[in-house]
C-alpha positions in Angstrom: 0.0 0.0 0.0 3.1 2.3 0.7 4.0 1.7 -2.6 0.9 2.9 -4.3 0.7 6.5 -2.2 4.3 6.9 -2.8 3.8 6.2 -6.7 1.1 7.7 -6.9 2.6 11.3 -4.6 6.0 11.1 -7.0 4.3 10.5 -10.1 1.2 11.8 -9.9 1.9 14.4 -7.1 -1.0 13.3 -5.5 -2.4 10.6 -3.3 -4.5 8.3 -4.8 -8.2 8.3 -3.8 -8.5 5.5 -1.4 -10.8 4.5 1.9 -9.6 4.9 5.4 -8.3 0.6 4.9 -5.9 1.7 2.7 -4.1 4.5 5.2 -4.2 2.2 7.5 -2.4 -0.4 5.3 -0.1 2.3 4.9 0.5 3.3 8.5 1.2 -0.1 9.3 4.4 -0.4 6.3 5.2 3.2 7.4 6.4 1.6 10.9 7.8 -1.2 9.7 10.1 1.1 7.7 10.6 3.7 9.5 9.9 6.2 6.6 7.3 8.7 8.0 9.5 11.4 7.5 10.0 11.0 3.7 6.0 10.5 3.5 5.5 13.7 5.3 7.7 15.8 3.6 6.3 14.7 0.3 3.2 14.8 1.2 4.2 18.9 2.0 6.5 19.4 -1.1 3.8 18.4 -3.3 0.7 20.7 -0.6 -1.3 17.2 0.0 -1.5 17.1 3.2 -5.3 18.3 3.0 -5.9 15.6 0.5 -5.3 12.5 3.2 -7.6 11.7 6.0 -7.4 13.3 9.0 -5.7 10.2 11.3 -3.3 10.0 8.7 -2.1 13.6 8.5 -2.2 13.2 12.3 0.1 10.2 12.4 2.8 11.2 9.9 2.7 14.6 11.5 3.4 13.8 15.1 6.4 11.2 13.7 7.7 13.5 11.8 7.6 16.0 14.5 9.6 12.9 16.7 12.2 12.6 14.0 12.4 16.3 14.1 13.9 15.8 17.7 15.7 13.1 17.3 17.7 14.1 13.8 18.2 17.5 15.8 20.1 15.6 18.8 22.0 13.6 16.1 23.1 17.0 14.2 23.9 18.1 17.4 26.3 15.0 17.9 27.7 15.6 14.3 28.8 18.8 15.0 30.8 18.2 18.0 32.4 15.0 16.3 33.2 16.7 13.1 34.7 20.1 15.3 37.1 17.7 16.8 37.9 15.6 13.6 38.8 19.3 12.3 41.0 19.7 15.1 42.5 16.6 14.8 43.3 17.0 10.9 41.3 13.7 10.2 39.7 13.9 6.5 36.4 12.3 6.7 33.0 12.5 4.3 29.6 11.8 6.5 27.6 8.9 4.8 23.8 9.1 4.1 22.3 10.4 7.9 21.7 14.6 8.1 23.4 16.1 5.3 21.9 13.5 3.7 18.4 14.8 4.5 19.2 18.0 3.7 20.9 18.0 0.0 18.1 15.3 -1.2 15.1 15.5 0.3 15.2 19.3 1.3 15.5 19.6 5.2 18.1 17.7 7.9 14.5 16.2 9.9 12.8 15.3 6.3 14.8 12.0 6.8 14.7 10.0 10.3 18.3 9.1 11.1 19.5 6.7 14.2 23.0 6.9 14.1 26.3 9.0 12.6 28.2 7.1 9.2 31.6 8.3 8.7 34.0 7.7 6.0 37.4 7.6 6.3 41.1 6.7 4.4 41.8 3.4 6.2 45.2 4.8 7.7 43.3 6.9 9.5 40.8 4.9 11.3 42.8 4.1 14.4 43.2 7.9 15.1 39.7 8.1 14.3 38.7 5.9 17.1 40.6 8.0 19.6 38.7 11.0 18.6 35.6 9.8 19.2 36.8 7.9 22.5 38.3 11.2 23.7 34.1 12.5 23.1 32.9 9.9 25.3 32.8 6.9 22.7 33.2 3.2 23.5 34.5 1.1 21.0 35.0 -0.1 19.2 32.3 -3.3 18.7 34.4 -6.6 17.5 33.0 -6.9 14.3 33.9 -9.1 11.3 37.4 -8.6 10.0 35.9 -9.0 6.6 33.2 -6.2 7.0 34.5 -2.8 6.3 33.2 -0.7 9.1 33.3 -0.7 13.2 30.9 0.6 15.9 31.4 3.2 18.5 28.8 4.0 20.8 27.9 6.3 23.9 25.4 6.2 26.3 22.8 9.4 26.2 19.9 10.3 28.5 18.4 11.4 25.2 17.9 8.5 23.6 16.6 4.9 25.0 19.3 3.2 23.2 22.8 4.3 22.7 24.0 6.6 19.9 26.1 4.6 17.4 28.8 6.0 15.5 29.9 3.8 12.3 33.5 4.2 11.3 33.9 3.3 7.8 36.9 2.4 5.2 35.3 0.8 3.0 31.5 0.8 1.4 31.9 -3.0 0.3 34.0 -5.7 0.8 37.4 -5.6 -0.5 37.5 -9.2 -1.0 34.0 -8.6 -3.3 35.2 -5.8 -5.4 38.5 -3.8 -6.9 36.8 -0.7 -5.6 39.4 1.8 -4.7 37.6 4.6 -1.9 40.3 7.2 -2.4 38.9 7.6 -5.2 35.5 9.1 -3.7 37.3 12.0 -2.5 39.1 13.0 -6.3 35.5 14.6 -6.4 34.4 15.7 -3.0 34.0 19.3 -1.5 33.7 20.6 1.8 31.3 20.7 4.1 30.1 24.3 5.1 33.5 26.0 7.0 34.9 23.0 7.3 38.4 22.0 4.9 38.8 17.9 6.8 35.1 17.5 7.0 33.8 16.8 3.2 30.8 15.7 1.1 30.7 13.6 -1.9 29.5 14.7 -5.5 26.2 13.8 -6.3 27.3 11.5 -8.6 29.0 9.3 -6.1 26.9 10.0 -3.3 23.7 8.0 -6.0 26.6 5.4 -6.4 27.0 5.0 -2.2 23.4 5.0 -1.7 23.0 2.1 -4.3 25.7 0.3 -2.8 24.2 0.6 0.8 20.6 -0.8 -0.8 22.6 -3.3 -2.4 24.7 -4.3 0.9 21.2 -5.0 2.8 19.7 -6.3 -0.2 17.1 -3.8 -0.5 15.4 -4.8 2.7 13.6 -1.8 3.5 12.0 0.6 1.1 13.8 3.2 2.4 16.5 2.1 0.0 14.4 2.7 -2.5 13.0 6.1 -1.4 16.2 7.4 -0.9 17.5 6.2 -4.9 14.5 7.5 -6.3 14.1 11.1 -4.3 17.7 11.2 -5.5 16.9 11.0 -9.2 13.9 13.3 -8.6 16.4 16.3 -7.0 19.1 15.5 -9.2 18.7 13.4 -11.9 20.2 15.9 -14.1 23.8 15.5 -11.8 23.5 11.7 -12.0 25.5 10.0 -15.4 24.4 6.4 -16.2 27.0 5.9 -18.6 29.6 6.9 -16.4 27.9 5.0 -13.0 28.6 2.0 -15.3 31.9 2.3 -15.8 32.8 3.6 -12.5 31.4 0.4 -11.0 32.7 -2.0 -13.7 35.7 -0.9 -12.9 35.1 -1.6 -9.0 33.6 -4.9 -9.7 30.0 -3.4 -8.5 28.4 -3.6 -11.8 25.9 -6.3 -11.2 24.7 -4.5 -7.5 23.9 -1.2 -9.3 22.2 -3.0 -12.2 20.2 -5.0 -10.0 19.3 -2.4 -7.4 18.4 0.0 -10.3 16.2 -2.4 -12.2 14.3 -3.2 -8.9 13.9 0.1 -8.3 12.8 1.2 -11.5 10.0 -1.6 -11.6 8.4 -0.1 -8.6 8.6 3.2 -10.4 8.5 3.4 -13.9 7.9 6.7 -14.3 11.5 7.5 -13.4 12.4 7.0 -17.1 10.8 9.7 -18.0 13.0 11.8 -15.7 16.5 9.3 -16.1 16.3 6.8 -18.9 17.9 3.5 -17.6 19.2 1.1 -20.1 17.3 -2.1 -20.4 20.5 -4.4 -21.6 22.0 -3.3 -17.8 20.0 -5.5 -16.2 19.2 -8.1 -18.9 21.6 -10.8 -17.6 20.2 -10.2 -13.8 18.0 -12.9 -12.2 14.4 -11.6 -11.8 14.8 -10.8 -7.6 18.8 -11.6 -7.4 18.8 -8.7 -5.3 16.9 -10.3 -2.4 18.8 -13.3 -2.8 21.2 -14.3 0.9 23.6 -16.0 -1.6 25.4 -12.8 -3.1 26.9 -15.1 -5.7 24.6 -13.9 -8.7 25.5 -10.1 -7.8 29.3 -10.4 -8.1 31.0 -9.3 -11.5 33.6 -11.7 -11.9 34.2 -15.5 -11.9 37.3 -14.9 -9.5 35.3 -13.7 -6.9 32.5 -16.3 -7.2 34.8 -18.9 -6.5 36.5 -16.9 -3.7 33.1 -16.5 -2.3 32.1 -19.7 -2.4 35.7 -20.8 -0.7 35.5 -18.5 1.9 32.1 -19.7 2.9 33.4 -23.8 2.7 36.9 -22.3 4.1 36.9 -19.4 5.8 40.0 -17.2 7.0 40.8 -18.5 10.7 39.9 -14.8 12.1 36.8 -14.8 10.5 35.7 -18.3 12.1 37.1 -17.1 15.2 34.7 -14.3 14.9 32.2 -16.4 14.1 32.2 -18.4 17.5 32.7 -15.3 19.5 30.5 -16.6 21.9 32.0 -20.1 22.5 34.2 -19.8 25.5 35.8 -23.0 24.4 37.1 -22.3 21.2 40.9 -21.8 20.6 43.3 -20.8 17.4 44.0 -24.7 17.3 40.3 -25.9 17.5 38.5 -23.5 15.6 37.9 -25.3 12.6 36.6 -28.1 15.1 34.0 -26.2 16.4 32.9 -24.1 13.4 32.2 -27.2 11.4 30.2 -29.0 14.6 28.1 -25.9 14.8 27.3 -26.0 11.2 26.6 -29.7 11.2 24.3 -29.3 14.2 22.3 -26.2 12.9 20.0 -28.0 10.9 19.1 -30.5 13.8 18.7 -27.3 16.6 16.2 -26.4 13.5 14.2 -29.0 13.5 13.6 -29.8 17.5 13.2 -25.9 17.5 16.1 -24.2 18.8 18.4 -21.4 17.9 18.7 -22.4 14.3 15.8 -20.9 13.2 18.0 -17.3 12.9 21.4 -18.9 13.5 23.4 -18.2 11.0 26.8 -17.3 12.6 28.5 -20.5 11.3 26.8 -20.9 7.9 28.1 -17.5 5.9 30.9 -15.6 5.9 28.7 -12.8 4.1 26.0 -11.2 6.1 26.0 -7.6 5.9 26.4 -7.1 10.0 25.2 -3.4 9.1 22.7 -1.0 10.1 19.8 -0.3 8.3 20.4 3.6 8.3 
Protein backbone atom coordinates (compact mmCIF):
# COMPACT_ATOMS: atom_id res chain seq x y z
CA UNK A 1 0.00 0.00 0.00
CA UNK A 2 3.05 2.30 0.73
CA UNK A 3 3.99 1.69 -2.65
CA UNK A 4 0.89 2.88 -4.33
CA UNK A 5 0.70 6.48 -2.18
CA UNK A 6 4.33 6.92 -2.80
CA UNK A 7 3.79 6.21 -6.68
CA UNK A 8 1.13 7.75 -6.94
CA UNK A 9 2.60 11.34 -4.65
CA UNK A 10 5.98 11.08 -6.97
CA UNK A 11 4.32 10.48 -10.09
CA UNK A 12 1.16 11.80 -9.90
CA UNK A 13 1.87 14.39 -7.07
CA UNK A 14 -1.03 13.30 -5.55
CA UNK A 15 -2.40 10.63 -3.35
CA UNK A 16 -4.46 8.33 -4.83
CA UNK A 17 -8.18 8.32 -3.84
CA UNK A 18 -8.52 5.48 -1.44
CA UNK A 19 -10.82 4.47 1.90
CA UNK A 20 -9.62 4.92 5.36
CA UNK A 21 -8.30 0.61 4.92
CA UNK A 22 -5.87 1.70 2.69
CA UNK A 23 -4.06 4.48 5.17
CA UNK A 24 -4.15 2.20 7.45
CA UNK A 25 -2.35 -0.37 5.26
CA UNK A 26 -0.07 2.29 4.86
CA UNK A 27 0.53 3.30 8.49
CA UNK A 28 1.16 -0.10 9.25
CA UNK A 29 4.40 -0.44 6.33
CA UNK A 30 5.15 3.20 7.41
CA UNK A 31 6.42 1.65 10.89
CA UNK A 32 7.84 -1.20 9.74
CA UNK A 33 10.09 1.06 7.68
CA UNK A 34 10.58 3.70 9.45
CA UNK A 35 9.90 6.25 6.60
CA UNK A 36 7.29 8.73 8.05
CA UNK A 37 9.50 11.35 7.49
CA UNK A 38 9.98 10.96 3.73
CA UNK A 39 5.99 10.49 3.54
CA UNK A 40 5.46 13.68 5.30
CA UNK A 41 7.73 15.85 3.57
CA UNK A 42 6.26 14.74 0.28
CA UNK A 43 3.21 14.85 1.24
CA UNK A 44 4.22 18.92 1.98
CA UNK A 45 6.51 19.37 -1.14
CA UNK A 46 3.80 18.43 -3.32
CA UNK A 47 0.72 20.70 -0.64
CA UNK A 48 -1.25 17.17 -0.02
CA UNK A 49 -1.50 17.13 3.19
CA UNK A 50 -5.27 18.30 3.05
CA UNK A 51 -5.92 15.61 0.50
CA UNK A 52 -5.32 12.45 3.20
CA UNK A 53 -7.62 11.65 5.96
CA UNK A 54 -7.41 13.31 8.97
CA UNK A 55 -5.72 10.24 11.33
CA UNK A 56 -3.31 9.98 8.66
CA UNK A 57 -2.15 13.62 8.53
CA UNK A 58 -2.15 13.23 12.27
CA UNK A 59 0.10 10.16 12.44
CA UNK A 60 2.77 11.20 9.88
CA UNK A 61 2.70 14.65 11.49
CA UNK A 62 3.41 13.82 15.15
CA UNK A 63 6.37 11.21 13.67
CA UNK A 64 7.66 13.55 11.81
CA UNK A 65 7.64 16.02 14.50
CA UNK A 66 9.62 12.94 16.70
CA UNK A 67 12.23 12.57 13.99
CA UNK A 68 12.45 16.29 14.15
CA UNK A 69 13.87 15.85 17.73
CA UNK A 70 15.74 13.10 17.32
CA UNK A 71 17.67 14.15 13.85
CA UNK A 72 18.20 17.51 15.80
CA UNK A 73 20.12 15.64 18.84
CA UNK A 74 21.99 13.57 16.13
CA UNK A 75 23.08 17.03 14.18
CA UNK A 76 23.90 18.14 17.44
CA UNK A 77 26.28 15.04 17.94
CA UNK A 78 27.75 15.56 14.34
CA UNK A 79 28.78 18.80 15.00
CA UNK A 80 30.76 18.20 18.02
CA UNK A 81 32.39 14.98 16.30
CA UNK A 82 33.15 16.65 13.14
CA UNK A 83 34.68 20.09 15.27
CA UNK A 84 37.12 17.71 16.79
CA UNK A 85 37.88 15.62 13.61
CA UNK A 86 38.77 19.28 12.29
CA UNK A 87 40.99 19.75 15.07
CA UNK A 88 42.54 16.61 14.83
CA UNK A 89 43.30 17.01 10.95
CA UNK A 90 41.32 13.69 10.16
CA UNK A 91 39.74 13.85 6.54
CA UNK A 92 36.39 12.34 6.74
CA UNK A 93 33.00 12.45 4.29
CA UNK A 94 29.56 11.83 6.54
CA UNK A 95 27.65 8.94 4.76
CA UNK A 96 23.77 9.12 4.13
CA UNK A 97 22.34 10.36 7.87
CA UNK A 98 21.71 14.60 8.08
CA UNK A 99 23.37 16.12 5.31
CA UNK A 100 21.86 13.46 3.69
CA UNK A 101 18.38 14.79 4.51
CA UNK A 102 19.15 18.02 3.74
CA UNK A 103 20.94 18.02 0.01
CA UNK A 104 18.11 15.33 -1.15
CA UNK A 105 15.13 15.48 0.29
CA UNK A 106 15.15 19.30 1.35
CA UNK A 107 15.47 19.59 5.16
CA UNK A 108 18.09 17.73 7.89
CA UNK A 109 14.51 16.25 9.92
CA UNK A 110 12.85 15.33 6.28
CA UNK A 111 14.76 12.00 6.76
CA UNK A 112 14.72 9.96 10.29
CA UNK A 113 18.31 9.15 11.08
CA UNK A 114 19.54 6.65 14.18
CA UNK A 115 23.04 6.93 14.11
CA UNK A 116 26.33 8.96 12.64
CA UNK A 117 28.23 7.11 9.19
CA UNK A 118 31.61 8.27 8.66
CA UNK A 119 34.05 7.70 5.97
CA UNK A 120 37.40 7.58 6.26
CA UNK A 121 41.13 6.69 4.44
CA UNK A 122 41.83 3.42 6.23
CA UNK A 123 45.16 4.83 7.66
CA UNK A 124 43.33 6.90 9.48
CA UNK A 125 40.79 4.92 11.31
CA UNK A 126 42.84 4.05 14.38
CA UNK A 127 43.18 7.92 15.06
CA UNK A 128 39.73 8.14 14.29
CA UNK A 129 38.75 5.92 17.12
CA UNK A 130 40.56 8.05 19.64
CA UNK A 131 38.73 11.00 18.62
CA UNK A 132 35.62 9.83 19.18
CA UNK A 133 36.78 7.89 22.53
CA UNK A 134 38.33 11.23 23.67
CA UNK A 135 34.08 12.48 23.06
CA UNK A 136 32.90 9.87 25.31
CA UNK A 137 32.84 6.86 22.68
CA UNK A 138 33.15 3.16 23.54
CA UNK A 139 34.46 1.06 21.05
CA UNK A 140 34.98 -0.12 19.19
CA UNK A 141 32.31 -3.26 18.69
CA UNK A 142 34.38 -6.62 17.45
CA UNK A 143 33.03 -6.91 14.33
CA UNK A 144 33.89 -9.07 11.26
CA UNK A 145 37.45 -8.58 10.01
CA UNK A 146 35.93 -9.03 6.60
CA UNK A 147 33.17 -6.24 6.99
CA UNK A 148 34.47 -2.82 6.33
CA UNK A 149 33.23 -0.69 9.09
CA UNK A 150 33.27 -0.69 13.18
CA UNK A 151 30.85 0.62 15.93
CA UNK A 152 31.38 3.16 18.46
CA UNK A 153 28.77 3.97 20.84
CA UNK A 154 27.86 6.32 23.92
CA UNK A 155 25.41 6.19 26.26
CA UNK A 156 22.75 9.40 26.18
CA UNK A 157 19.91 10.33 28.50
CA UNK A 158 18.43 11.39 25.25
CA UNK A 159 17.86 8.52 23.65
CA UNK A 160 16.57 4.93 25.01
CA UNK A 161 19.27 3.22 23.25
CA UNK A 162 22.76 4.33 22.72
CA UNK A 163 24.01 6.62 19.94
CA UNK A 164 26.08 4.58 17.44
CA UNK A 165 28.79 5.97 15.49
CA UNK A 166 29.92 3.77 12.31
CA UNK A 167 33.48 4.22 11.25
CA UNK A 168 33.90 3.26 7.79
CA UNK A 169 36.93 2.36 5.24
CA UNK A 170 35.29 0.85 2.98
CA UNK A 171 31.47 0.80 1.36
CA UNK A 172 31.85 -3.02 0.32
CA UNK A 173 34.00 -5.70 0.82
CA UNK A 174 37.44 -5.56 -0.49
CA UNK A 175 37.51 -9.25 -1.03
CA UNK A 176 33.99 -8.64 -3.34
CA UNK A 177 35.22 -5.83 -5.43
CA UNK A 178 38.48 -3.78 -6.95
CA UNK A 179 36.77 -0.66 -5.61
CA UNK A 180 39.45 1.82 -4.73
CA UNK A 181 37.59 4.55 -1.89
CA UNK A 182 40.26 7.20 -2.45
CA UNK A 183 38.91 7.61 -5.22
CA UNK A 184 35.50 9.15 -3.66
CA UNK A 185 37.30 11.97 -2.49
CA UNK A 186 39.10 13.00 -6.29
CA UNK A 187 35.49 14.63 -6.36
CA UNK A 188 34.43 15.69 -2.96
CA UNK A 189 33.99 19.29 -1.47
CA UNK A 190 33.75 20.57 1.79
CA UNK A 191 31.32 20.72 4.14
CA UNK A 192 30.08 24.32 5.12
CA UNK A 193 33.45 25.97 7.04
CA UNK A 194 34.87 23.00 7.32
CA UNK A 195 38.42 21.96 4.93
CA UNK A 196 38.81 17.91 6.81
CA UNK A 197 35.09 17.53 6.98
CA UNK A 198 33.85 16.76 3.22
CA UNK A 199 30.77 15.74 1.11
CA UNK A 200 30.65 13.58 -1.88
CA UNK A 201 29.47 14.74 -5.51
CA UNK A 202 26.25 13.84 -6.26
CA UNK A 203 27.26 11.50 -8.55
CA UNK A 204 29.01 9.29 -6.08
CA UNK A 205 26.93 10.00 -3.30
CA UNK A 206 23.69 8.03 -6.01
CA UNK A 207 26.59 5.35 -6.38
CA UNK A 208 27.04 5.01 -2.21
CA UNK A 209 23.45 5.00 -1.67
CA UNK A 210 22.98 2.14 -4.32
CA UNK A 211 25.69 0.29 -2.84
CA UNK A 212 24.20 0.55 0.82
CA UNK A 213 20.56 -0.80 -0.77
CA UNK A 214 22.62 -3.28 -2.42
CA UNK A 215 24.70 -4.31 0.94
CA UNK A 216 21.19 -4.97 2.84
CA UNK A 217 19.65 -6.25 -0.18
CA UNK A 218 17.13 -3.83 -0.50
CA UNK A 219 15.37 -4.78 2.72
CA UNK A 220 13.59 -1.77 3.47
CA UNK A 221 11.95 0.63 1.10
CA UNK A 222 13.77 3.15 2.44
CA UNK A 223 16.51 2.08 0.03
CA UNK A 224 14.40 2.70 -2.54
CA UNK A 225 12.97 6.11 -1.37
CA UNK A 226 16.24 7.41 -0.94
CA UNK A 227 17.47 6.16 -4.95
CA UNK A 228 14.50 7.48 -6.29
CA UNK A 229 14.06 11.07 -4.26
CA UNK A 230 17.68 11.17 -5.51
CA UNK A 231 16.85 10.97 -9.18
CA UNK A 232 13.94 13.27 -8.59
CA UNK A 233 16.35 16.26 -6.98
CA UNK A 234 19.14 15.52 -9.24
CA UNK A 235 18.72 13.41 -11.91
CA UNK A 236 20.20 15.95 -14.13
CA UNK A 237 23.77 15.48 -11.83
CA UNK A 238 23.50 11.73 -12.03
CA UNK A 239 25.52 10.04 -15.39
CA UNK A 240 24.40 6.43 -16.24
CA UNK A 241 26.97 5.95 -18.58
CA UNK A 242 29.64 6.88 -16.42
CA UNK A 243 27.90 5.01 -12.99
CA UNK A 244 28.56 2.05 -15.26
CA UNK A 245 31.85 2.25 -15.84
CA UNK A 246 32.84 3.62 -12.49
CA UNK A 247 31.35 0.39 -11.00
CA UNK A 248 32.72 -2.05 -13.74
CA UNK A 249 35.66 -0.92 -12.85
CA UNK A 250 35.07 -1.55 -9.02
CA UNK A 251 33.59 -4.90 -9.69
CA UNK A 252 29.95 -3.38 -8.46
CA UNK A 253 28.40 -3.55 -11.83
CA UNK A 254 25.86 -6.27 -11.17
CA UNK A 255 24.70 -4.47 -7.48
CA UNK A 256 23.92 -1.24 -9.31
CA UNK A 257 22.18 -2.96 -12.19
CA UNK A 258 20.18 -4.97 -9.96
CA UNK A 259 19.25 -2.37 -7.43
CA UNK A 260 18.40 0.04 -10.29
CA UNK A 261 16.18 -2.42 -12.18
CA UNK A 262 14.27 -3.24 -8.88
CA UNK A 263 13.93 0.06 -8.32
CA UNK A 264 12.76 1.17 -11.52
CA UNK A 265 10.00 -1.60 -11.56
CA UNK A 266 8.42 -0.09 -8.61
CA UNK A 267 8.58 3.20 -10.35
CA UNK A 268 8.46 3.41 -13.95
CA UNK A 269 7.90 6.74 -14.31
CA UNK A 270 11.50 7.55 -13.38
CA UNK A 271 12.43 7.05 -17.06
CA UNK A 272 10.82 9.73 -17.98
CA UNK A 273 12.98 11.77 -15.71
CA UNK A 274 16.52 9.34 -16.10
CA UNK A 275 16.31 6.76 -18.85
CA UNK A 276 17.88 3.50 -17.58
CA UNK A 277 19.19 1.14 -20.15
CA UNK A 278 17.28 -2.10 -20.37
CA UNK A 279 20.46 -4.41 -21.61
CA UNK A 280 22.04 -3.29 -17.78
CA UNK A 281 19.99 -5.54 -16.16
CA UNK A 282 19.18 -8.13 -18.92
CA UNK A 283 21.58 -10.83 -17.56
CA UNK A 284 20.18 -10.20 -13.83
CA UNK A 285 18.04 -12.93 -12.17
CA UNK A 286 14.45 -11.57 -11.77
CA UNK A 287 14.76 -10.79 -7.57
CA UNK A 288 18.85 -11.58 -7.44
CA UNK A 289 18.80 -8.72 -5.26
CA UNK A 290 16.93 -10.32 -2.36
CA UNK A 291 18.83 -13.27 -2.78
CA UNK A 292 21.24 -14.34 0.87
CA UNK A 293 23.56 -16.02 -1.64
CA UNK A 294 25.41 -12.79 -3.07
CA UNK A 295 26.90 -15.06 -5.68
CA UNK A 296 24.64 -13.89 -8.68
CA UNK A 297 25.54 -10.13 -7.84
CA UNK A 298 29.33 -10.45 -8.10
CA UNK A 299 30.97 -9.34 -11.49
CA UNK A 300 33.63 -11.74 -11.92
CA UNK A 301 34.25 -15.47 -11.89
CA UNK A 302 37.26 -14.88 -9.47
CA UNK A 303 35.28 -13.67 -6.91
CA UNK A 304 32.55 -16.34 -7.20
CA UNK A 305 34.83 -18.95 -6.50
CA UNK A 306 36.47 -16.90 -3.74
CA UNK A 307 33.15 -16.48 -2.27
CA UNK A 308 32.08 -19.75 -2.40
CA UNK A 309 35.71 -20.76 -0.73
CA UNK A 310 35.49 -18.51 1.86
CA UNK A 311 32.15 -19.74 2.86
CA UNK A 312 33.44 -23.79 2.69
CA UNK A 313 36.89 -22.27 4.07
CA UNK A 314 36.85 -19.43 5.76
CA UNK A 315 39.95 -17.17 6.96
CA UNK A 316 40.77 -18.45 10.69
CA UNK A 317 39.95 -14.80 12.06
CA UNK A 318 36.77 -14.81 10.45
CA UNK A 319 35.67 -18.31 12.13
CA UNK A 320 37.14 -17.11 15.23
CA UNK A 321 34.68 -14.30 14.88
CA UNK A 322 32.17 -16.36 14.11
CA UNK A 323 32.23 -18.37 17.50
CA UNK A 324 32.69 -15.28 19.53
CA UNK A 325 30.54 -16.63 21.92
CA UNK A 326 31.98 -20.13 22.48
CA UNK A 327 34.19 -19.83 25.52
CA UNK A 328 35.79 -23.04 24.37
CA UNK A 329 37.13 -22.32 21.21
CA UNK A 330 40.93 -21.84 20.62
CA UNK A 331 43.31 -20.76 17.43
CA UNK A 332 44.04 -24.74 17.28
CA UNK A 333 40.34 -25.93 17.53
CA UNK A 334 38.48 -23.47 15.58
CA UNK A 335 37.86 -25.27 12.56
CA UNK A 336 36.58 -28.15 15.11
CA UNK A 337 33.97 -26.18 16.41
CA UNK A 338 32.89 -24.06 13.41
CA UNK A 339 32.19 -27.20 11.44
CA UNK A 340 30.18 -29.03 14.61
CA UNK A 341 28.15 -25.91 14.78
CA UNK A 342 27.28 -26.00 11.19
CA UNK A 343 26.59 -29.66 11.19
CA UNK A 344 24.31 -29.32 14.23
CA UNK A 345 22.29 -26.19 12.93
CA UNK A 346 19.96 -27.97 10.87
CA UNK A 347 19.06 -30.52 13.76
CA UNK A 348 18.66 -27.34 16.57
CA UNK A 349 16.18 -26.40 13.45
CA UNK A 350 14.21 -28.98 13.50
CA UNK A 351 13.56 -29.76 17.49
CA UNK A 352 13.19 -25.92 17.50
CA UNK A 353 16.12 -24.20 18.77
CA UNK A 354 18.36 -21.37 17.92
CA UNK A 355 18.71 -22.43 14.27
CA UNK A 356 15.80 -20.90 13.24
CA UNK A 357 17.98 -17.35 12.91
CA UNK A 358 21.38 -18.90 13.52
CA UNK A 359 23.44 -18.19 10.97
CA UNK A 360 26.78 -17.29 12.57
CA UNK A 361 28.53 -20.48 11.35
CA UNK A 362 26.75 -20.95 7.89
CA UNK A 363 28.14 -17.50 5.85
CA UNK A 364 30.87 -15.57 5.87
CA UNK A 365 28.74 -12.78 4.06
CA UNK A 366 25.96 -11.17 6.14
CA UNK A 367 25.99 -7.55 5.89
CA UNK A 368 26.35 -7.06 10.05
CA UNK A 369 25.25 -3.42 9.13
CA UNK A 370 22.67 -1.00 10.08
CA UNK A 371 19.80 -0.32 8.27
CA UNK A 372 20.43 3.57 8.32
Amino acid sequence: MIADLMKSLYHLRTPPIAGSAFFEGCIEEIETYSIAAQVYQLLRDTDTLDRVPEFFRNYVSRKHEKTMFQNLYIKHQQEVIFDALERADIGVIPLKGILFAERYFGHWSARGSSDIDLLVAKEDVDRTIECLRSLGYSGPARYNPIHFHCVLWKETNHREMPLNVEVHWGLVKERDSRMNVKDLWKHSVPVHEYQCIRELSVQNAFYAICLHGANHRMDSYKYVLDIVQMVHRRGQDIDYPKLFTQAGDDGTARRIAAVLAYVYQQFPHLHQIKPLDARKWSLIPPGAIFSSWPILLLDRWSDRFRLLYDVVVPAREVALWHLKDDSNVTASNVYIRFYLRRMLRPVRKLVGGRGGRDQSAWSTTESGQNNG
